[in-house]
C-alpha positions as CSV (number, residue, x, y, z in Angstrom):
1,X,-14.3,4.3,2.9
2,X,-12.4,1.2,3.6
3,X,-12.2,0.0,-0.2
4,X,-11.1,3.5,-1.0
5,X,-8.3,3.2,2.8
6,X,-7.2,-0.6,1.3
7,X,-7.0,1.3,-2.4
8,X,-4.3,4.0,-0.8
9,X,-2.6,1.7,1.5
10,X,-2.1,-0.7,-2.1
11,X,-0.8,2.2,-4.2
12,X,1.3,3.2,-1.5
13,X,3.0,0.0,-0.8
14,X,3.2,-0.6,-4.8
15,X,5.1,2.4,-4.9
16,X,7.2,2.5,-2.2
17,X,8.3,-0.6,-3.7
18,X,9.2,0.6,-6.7
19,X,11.5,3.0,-4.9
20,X,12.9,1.3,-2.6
21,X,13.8,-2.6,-4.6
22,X,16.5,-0.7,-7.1
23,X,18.0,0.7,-4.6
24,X,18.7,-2.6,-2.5
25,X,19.3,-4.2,-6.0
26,X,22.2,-1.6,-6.4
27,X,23.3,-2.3,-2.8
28,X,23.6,-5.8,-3.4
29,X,25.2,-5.9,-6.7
30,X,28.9,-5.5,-7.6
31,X,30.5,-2.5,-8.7
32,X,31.1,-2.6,-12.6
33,X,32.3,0.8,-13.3
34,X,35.4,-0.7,-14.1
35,X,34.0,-3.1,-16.3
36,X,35.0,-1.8,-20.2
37,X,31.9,-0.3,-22.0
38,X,29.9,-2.6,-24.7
39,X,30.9,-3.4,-28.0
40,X,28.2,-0.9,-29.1
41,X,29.3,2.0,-27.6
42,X,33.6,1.3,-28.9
43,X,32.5,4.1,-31.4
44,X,31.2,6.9,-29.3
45,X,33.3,9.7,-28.7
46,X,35.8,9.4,-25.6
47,X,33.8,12.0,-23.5
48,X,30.4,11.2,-24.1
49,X,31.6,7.6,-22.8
50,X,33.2,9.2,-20.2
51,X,29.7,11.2,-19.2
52,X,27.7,8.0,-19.1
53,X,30.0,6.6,-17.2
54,X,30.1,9.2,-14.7
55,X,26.8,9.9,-14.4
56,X,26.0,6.1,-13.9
57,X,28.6,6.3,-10.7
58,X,26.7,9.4,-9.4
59,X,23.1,7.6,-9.3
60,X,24.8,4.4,-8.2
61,X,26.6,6.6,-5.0
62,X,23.5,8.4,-4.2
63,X,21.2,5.3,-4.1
64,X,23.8,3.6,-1.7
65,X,24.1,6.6,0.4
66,X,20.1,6.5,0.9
67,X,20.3,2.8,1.9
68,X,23.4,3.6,4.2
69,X,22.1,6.7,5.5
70,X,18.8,4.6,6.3
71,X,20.6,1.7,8.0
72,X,22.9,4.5,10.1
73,X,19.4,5.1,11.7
74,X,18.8,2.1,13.2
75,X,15.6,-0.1,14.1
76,X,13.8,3.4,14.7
77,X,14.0,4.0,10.8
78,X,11.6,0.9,10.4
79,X,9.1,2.2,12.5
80,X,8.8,5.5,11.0
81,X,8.8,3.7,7.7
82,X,5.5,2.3,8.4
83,X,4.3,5.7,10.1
84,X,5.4,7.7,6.6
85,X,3.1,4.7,4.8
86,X,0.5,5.5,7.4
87,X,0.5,8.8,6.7
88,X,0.6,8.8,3.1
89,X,-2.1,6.1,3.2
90,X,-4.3,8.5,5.0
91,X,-3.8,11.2,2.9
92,X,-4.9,9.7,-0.1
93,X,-7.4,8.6,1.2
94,X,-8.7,11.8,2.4
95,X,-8.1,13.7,-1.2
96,X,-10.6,10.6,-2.2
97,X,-13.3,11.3,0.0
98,X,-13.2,14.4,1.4
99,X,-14.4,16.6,-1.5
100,X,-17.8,18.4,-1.8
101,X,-19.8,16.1,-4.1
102,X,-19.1,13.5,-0.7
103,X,-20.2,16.0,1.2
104,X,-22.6,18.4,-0.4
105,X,-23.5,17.6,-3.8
106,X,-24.9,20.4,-5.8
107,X,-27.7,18.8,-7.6
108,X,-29.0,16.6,-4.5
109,X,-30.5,20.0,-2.6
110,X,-32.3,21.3,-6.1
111,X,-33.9,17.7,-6.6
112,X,-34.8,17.3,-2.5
113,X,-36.6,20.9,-3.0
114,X,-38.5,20.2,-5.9
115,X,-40.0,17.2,-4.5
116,X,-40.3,18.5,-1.6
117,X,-42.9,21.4,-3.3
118,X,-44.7,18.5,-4.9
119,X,-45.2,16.7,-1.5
120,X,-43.2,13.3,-2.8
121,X,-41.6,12.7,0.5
122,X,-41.1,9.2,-0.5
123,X,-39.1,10.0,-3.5
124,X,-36.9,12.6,-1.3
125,X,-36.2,9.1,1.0
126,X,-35.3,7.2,-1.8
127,X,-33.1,10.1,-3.4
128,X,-31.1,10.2,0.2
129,X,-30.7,6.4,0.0
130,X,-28.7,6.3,-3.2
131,X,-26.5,9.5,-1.9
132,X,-23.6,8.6,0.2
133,X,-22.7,12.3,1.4
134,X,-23.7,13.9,4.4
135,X,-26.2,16.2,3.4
136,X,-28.2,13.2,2.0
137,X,-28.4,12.3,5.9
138,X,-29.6,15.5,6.9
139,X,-32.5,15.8,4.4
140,X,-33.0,12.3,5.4
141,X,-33.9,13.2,9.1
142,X,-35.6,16.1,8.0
143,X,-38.1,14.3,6.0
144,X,-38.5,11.3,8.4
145,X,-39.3,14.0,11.3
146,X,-41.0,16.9,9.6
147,X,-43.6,16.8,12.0
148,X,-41.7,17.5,14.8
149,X,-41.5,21.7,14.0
150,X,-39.2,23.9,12.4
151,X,-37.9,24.5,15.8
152,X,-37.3,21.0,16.5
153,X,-36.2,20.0,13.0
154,X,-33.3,22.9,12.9
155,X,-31.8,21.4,16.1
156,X,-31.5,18.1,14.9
157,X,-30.6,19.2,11.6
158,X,-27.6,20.9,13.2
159,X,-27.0,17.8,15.4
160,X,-26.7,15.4,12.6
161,X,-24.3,17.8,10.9
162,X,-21.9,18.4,13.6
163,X,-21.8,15.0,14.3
164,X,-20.9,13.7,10.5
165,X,-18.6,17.0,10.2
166,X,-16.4,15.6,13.4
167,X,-16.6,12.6,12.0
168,X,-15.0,13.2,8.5
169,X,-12.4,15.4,10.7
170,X,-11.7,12.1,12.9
171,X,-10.5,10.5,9.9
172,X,-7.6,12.8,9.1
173,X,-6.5,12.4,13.0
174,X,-3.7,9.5,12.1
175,X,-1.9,12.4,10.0
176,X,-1.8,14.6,13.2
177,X,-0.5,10.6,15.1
178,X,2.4,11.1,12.6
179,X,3.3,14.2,12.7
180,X,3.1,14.1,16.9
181,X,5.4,10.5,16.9
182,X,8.4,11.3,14.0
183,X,10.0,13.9,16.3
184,X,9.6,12.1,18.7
185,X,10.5,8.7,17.5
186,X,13.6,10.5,15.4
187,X,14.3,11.7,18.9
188,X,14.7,7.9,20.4
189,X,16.6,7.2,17.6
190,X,19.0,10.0,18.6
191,X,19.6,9.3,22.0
192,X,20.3,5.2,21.5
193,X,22.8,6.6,18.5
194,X,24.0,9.1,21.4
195,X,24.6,6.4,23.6
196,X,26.4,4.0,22.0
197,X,28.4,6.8,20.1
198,X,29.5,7.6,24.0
199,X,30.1,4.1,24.8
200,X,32.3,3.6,21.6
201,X,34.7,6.7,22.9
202,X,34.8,5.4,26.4
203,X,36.0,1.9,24.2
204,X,38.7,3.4,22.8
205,X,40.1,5.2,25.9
206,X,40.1,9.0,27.0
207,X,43.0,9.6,23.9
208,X,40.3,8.8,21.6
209,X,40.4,9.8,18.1
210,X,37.9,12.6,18.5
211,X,36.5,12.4,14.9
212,X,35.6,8.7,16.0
213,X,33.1,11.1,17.8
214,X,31.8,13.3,15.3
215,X,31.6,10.3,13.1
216,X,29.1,8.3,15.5
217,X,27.1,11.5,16.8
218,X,26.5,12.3,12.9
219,X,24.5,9.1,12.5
220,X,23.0,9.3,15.1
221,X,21.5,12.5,14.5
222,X,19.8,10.6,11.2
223,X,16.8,9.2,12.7
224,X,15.7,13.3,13.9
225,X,16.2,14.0,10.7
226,X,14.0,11.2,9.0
227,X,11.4,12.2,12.0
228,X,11.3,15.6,10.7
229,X,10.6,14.6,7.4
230,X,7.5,12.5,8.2
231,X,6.5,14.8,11.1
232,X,6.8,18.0,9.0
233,X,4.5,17.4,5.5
234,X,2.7,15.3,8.2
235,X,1.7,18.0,10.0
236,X,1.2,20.3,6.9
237,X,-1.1,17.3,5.6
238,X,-3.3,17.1,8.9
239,X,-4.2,21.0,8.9
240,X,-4.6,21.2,5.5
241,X,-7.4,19.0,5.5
242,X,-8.8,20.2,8.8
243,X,-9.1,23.2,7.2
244,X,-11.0,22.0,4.2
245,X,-13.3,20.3,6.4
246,X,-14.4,23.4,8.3
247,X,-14.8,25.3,5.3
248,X,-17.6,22.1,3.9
249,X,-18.9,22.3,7.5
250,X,-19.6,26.0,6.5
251,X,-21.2,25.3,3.1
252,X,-23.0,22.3,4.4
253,X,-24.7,24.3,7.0
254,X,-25.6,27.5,4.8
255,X,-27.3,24.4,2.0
256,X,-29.6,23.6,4.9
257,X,-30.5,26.4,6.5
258,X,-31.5,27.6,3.0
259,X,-33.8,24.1,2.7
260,X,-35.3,24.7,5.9
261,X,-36.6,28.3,5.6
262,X,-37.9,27.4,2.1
263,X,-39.9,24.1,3.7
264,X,-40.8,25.7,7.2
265,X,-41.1,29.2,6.8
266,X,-42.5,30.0,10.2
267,X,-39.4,29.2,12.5
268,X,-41.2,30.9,15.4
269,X,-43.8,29.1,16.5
270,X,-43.8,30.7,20.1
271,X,-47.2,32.1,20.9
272,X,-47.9,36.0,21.4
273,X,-48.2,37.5,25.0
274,X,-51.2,39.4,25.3
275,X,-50.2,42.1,27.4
């Protein structure tokens, strides 16, 4: 789990990277639009000069819009930088391990029954050993206790899967962390923005020029917006997954109550009252 959490946080970082160093290259550098075109391109047709040329400004004005947009936000934007990494950290993560075969695989239940028929308890152990998934934990308590009763061994059966379900559900709870602190966060944001936007019209006198206003509420508005946009596929993230675990939680459980009615067939082993 944690190579596989250190895996995701890499590839995350990597490519967050990737996105972000252009676009503080392009920030930095000077603007060449005016610059004349290569030597190469003196025989290219006016308008398809005039296309490239264009559509290099458009990419360069967009890129320097996201860093300025970004920086409008203030310190907040940091923080909910490293809570968007978090969350998309987490979510790889999660499409990693939480599938069925880490859960349930299909083959594990068919081998555990047919050695359980041929009374190789030993080899059922050892199978469970080289299984990381859950059910291989179950079976494992099963076969360790099956002396205990079928009454007994369904309990802690159950017990042993509730408590490995919560905890694969546990590790999607930083996505519902992010979704709860964006808004929140984006909110903080806002009101500092509001604040000095205030301040800077009190500055400039009770004549102000009102769009002086609009000009500093409008930014500050940017960090609610950049919370909303981690909080929101945050959010989606965290149920998503929730969801997915309940329905393994569902599968897991029908896999061994199948096992244990095949290996204890008499569940009730209550006595009869003689009238």
């Amino acid at each position: 789990m944690r190579f596989a959490l250190w895996s995701a946080a890499a590839l995350t970082a990597f490519c967050l990277f990737l996105l972000i160093s252009p676009v503080t290259a392009q920030d930095k550098a000077p603007a060449s639009l005016g610059t004349p075109p290569p030597a190469s391109t003196a025989d290219q047709p006016k308008d398809a000069r005039a296309a490239m040329l264009e559509g290099a400004g458009k990419q360069k004005t967009t890129e320097n819009e996201l860093v300025a947009r970004f920086k409008e936000g203030g310190n907040v934007m940091w923080v909910l930088l490293f809570i968007s990494i978090m969350f998309i950290t987490y979510s790889i993560e999660r499409l990693i391990n939480l599938r069925l075969k880490k859960i349930a695989p299909e083959d594990l239940a068919e081998k555990a029954d047919e050695l359980w028929k041929q009374g190789k308890f030993q080899e059922i152990q050892d199978l469970c050993e080289k299984s990381d998934s859950v059910l291989a934990r179950i079976i494992k308590q099963i076969v360790k206790r099956r002396g205990e009763g079928s009454e007994r061994l369904h309990t802690i059966a159950g017990d042993v899967g509730a408590r490995e379900m919560r905890l694969q559900l546990q590790k999607a709870y930083p996505l519902a962390v992010a979704a709860t602190l964006g808004p929140l966060l984006g909110l903080l944001g806002t009101v500092s923005g509001m604040i000095d936007a205030f301040n800077t019209v009190a500055l400039a006198g009770s004549l102000g020029n009102p769009a002086l206003l609009a000009d500093s509420i409008s930014k500050a508005m940017v960090a609610t917006g950049a919370g909303l946009i981690v909080a929101i596929p945050a959010l989606a993230a965290y149920h998503y997954f929730k969801g997915r675990t309940l329905i393994y939680s569902v599968q897991l459980e029908e896999i061994v109550t199948d096992l244990l009615c095949d290996w204890f067939p008499h569940v009730d082993d209550k006595k009869e009252v003689k009238p």
